[in-house]
C-alpha positions in Angstrom: 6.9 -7.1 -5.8 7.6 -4.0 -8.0 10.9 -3.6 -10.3 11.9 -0.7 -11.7 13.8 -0.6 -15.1 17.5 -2.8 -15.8 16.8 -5.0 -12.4 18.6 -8.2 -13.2 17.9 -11.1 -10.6 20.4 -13.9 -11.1 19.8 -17.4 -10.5 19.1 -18.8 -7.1 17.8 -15.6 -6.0 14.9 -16.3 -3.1 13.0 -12.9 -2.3 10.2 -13.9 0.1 7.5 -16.2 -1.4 5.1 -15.3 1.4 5.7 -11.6 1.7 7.1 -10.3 -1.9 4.3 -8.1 -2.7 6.4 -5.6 0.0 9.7 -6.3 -1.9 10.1 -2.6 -4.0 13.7 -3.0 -6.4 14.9 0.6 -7.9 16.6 1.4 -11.2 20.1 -0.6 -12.1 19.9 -2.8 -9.3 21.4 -6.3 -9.2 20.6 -9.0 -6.9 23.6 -11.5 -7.2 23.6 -15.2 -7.7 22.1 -16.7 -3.9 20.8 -13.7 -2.6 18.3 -14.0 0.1 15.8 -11.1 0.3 13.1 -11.3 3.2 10.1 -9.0 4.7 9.7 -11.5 7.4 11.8 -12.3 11.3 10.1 -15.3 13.3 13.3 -15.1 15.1 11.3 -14.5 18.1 7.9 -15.8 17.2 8.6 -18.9 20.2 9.2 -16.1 22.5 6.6 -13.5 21.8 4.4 -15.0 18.9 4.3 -13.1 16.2 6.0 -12.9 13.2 7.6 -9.6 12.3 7.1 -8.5 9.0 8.0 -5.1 7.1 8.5 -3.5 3.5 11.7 -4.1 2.0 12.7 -1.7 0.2 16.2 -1.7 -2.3 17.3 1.3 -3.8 18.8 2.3 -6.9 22.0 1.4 -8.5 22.1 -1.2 -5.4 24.4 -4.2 -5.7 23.5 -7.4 -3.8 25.3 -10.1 -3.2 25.8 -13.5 -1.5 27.4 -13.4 1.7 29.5 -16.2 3.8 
C-alpha cells in the first residue's frame, strides 16, 4: 500500500488484506469511518474461476465514505 502525505484512515477502515500492496492513496485524502476498499471481485469466480483483481488507485484530496 503506498500513502502519500495528510492520509487519515479512520477506524474500521478494511482496505484489502490480501491485495493492499495495489492500494495507492494521494495527498489529503480521507477514508471515512467503515470504508471498504478492495482490488479483488470473486463475484464470478463460481461461474468462470478466477478471481479478478486490479490496482486501486485513490486520488488526491478524495473523500471516502461509508455508504448504506
Amino acid at each position: 500500500m503506498m500513502l502519500e502525505k495528510n492520509v487519515f484512515i479512520g477506524r474500521n477502515v478494511l482496505i484489502d488484506p490480501g491485495y493492499n500492496w495495489l492500494v495507492s492513496i494521494g495527498n489529503n485524502s480521507v477514508l471515512s469511518y467503515g470504508t471498504i476498499v478492495l482490488a479483488h471481485d470473486g463475484s464470478l469466480r463460481n461461474y468462470t474461476g478466477y478471481t479478478r483483481v486490479g490496482k486501486v488507485s485513490i486520488g488526491s484530496n478524495e473523500n471516502l465514505k461509508l455508504g448504506f
